[in-house]
C-alpha positions as CSV (number, residue, x, y, z in Angstrom):
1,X,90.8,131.6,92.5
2,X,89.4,135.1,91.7
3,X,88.1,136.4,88.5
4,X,91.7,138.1,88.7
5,X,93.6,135.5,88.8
6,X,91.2,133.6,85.4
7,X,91.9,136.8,83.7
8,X,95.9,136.9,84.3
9,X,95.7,132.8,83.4
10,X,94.0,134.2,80.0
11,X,96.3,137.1,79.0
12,X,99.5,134.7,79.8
13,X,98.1,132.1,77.8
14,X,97.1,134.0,75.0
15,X,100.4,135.8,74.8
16,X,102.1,132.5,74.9
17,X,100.4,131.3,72.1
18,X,101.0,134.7,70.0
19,X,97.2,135.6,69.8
20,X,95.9,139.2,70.1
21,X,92.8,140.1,71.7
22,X,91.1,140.9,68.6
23,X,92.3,137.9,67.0
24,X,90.7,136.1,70.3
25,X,87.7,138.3,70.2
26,X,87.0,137.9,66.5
27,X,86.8,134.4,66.4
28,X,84.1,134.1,69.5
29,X,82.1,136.7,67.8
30,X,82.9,139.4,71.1
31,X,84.5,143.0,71.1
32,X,88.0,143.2,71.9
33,X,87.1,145.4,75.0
34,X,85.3,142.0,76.3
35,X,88.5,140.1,76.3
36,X,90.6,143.0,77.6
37,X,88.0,143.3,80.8
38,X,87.9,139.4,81.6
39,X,91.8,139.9,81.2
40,X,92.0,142.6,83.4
41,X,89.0,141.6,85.6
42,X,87.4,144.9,85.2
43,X,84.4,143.9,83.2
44,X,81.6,144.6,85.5
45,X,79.5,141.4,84.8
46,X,80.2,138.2,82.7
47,X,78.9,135.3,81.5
48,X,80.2,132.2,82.8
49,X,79.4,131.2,78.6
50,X,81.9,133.7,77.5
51,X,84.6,132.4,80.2
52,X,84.3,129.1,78.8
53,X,84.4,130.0,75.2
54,X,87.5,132.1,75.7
55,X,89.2,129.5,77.6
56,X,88.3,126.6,75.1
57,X,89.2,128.7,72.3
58,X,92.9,128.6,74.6
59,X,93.1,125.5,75.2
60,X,92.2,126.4,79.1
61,X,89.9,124.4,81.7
62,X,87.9,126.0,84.3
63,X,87.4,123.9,86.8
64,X,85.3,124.2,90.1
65,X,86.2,122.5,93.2
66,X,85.9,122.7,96.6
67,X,87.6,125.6,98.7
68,X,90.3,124.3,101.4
69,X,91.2,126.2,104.1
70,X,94.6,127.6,104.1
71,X,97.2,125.8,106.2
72,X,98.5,127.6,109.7
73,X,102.2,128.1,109.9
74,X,102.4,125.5,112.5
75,X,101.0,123.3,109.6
76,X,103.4,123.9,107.4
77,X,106.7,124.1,109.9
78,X,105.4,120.2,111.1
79,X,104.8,119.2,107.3
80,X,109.0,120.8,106.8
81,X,110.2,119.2,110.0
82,X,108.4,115.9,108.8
83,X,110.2,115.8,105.2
């Protein structure tokens, strides 16, 4: 998963539940322009604290785990055929 991908899992979420970014941002003690870059993924660095605060404060888990390679298509026509 890319900081991309956190940020489009943030902006969904927030939407979801009806918050606006300076709602969000206000109540983490951060600028709106904080939560609109980890949204958009264009905030050049960022603390893994601030992540974490703004997915706790949406009811979101980051989780690490272990990176899998990506199944070949011969994978995935034997794991078809198989079903």
């Amino acid at each position: 998963m890319t900081l991309q991908n956190i940020g489009q899992t943030i902006a969904h979420t927030r939407k979801r539940k009806k918050i606006t970014q300076a709602s969000l941002a206000a109540s983490l003690g951060m600028s709106r322009a904080t939560v609109s870059g980890i949204e958009n993924g264009t905030v050049s660095e960022i603390g893994i604290r601030k992540v974490l605060s703004v997915c706790a404060a949406l009811g979101l888990e980051l989780v690490a785990q272990e990176k899998t390679r990506r199944p070949t298509l011969q994978q995935l026509m034997k794991e078809q055929s198989d079903a």
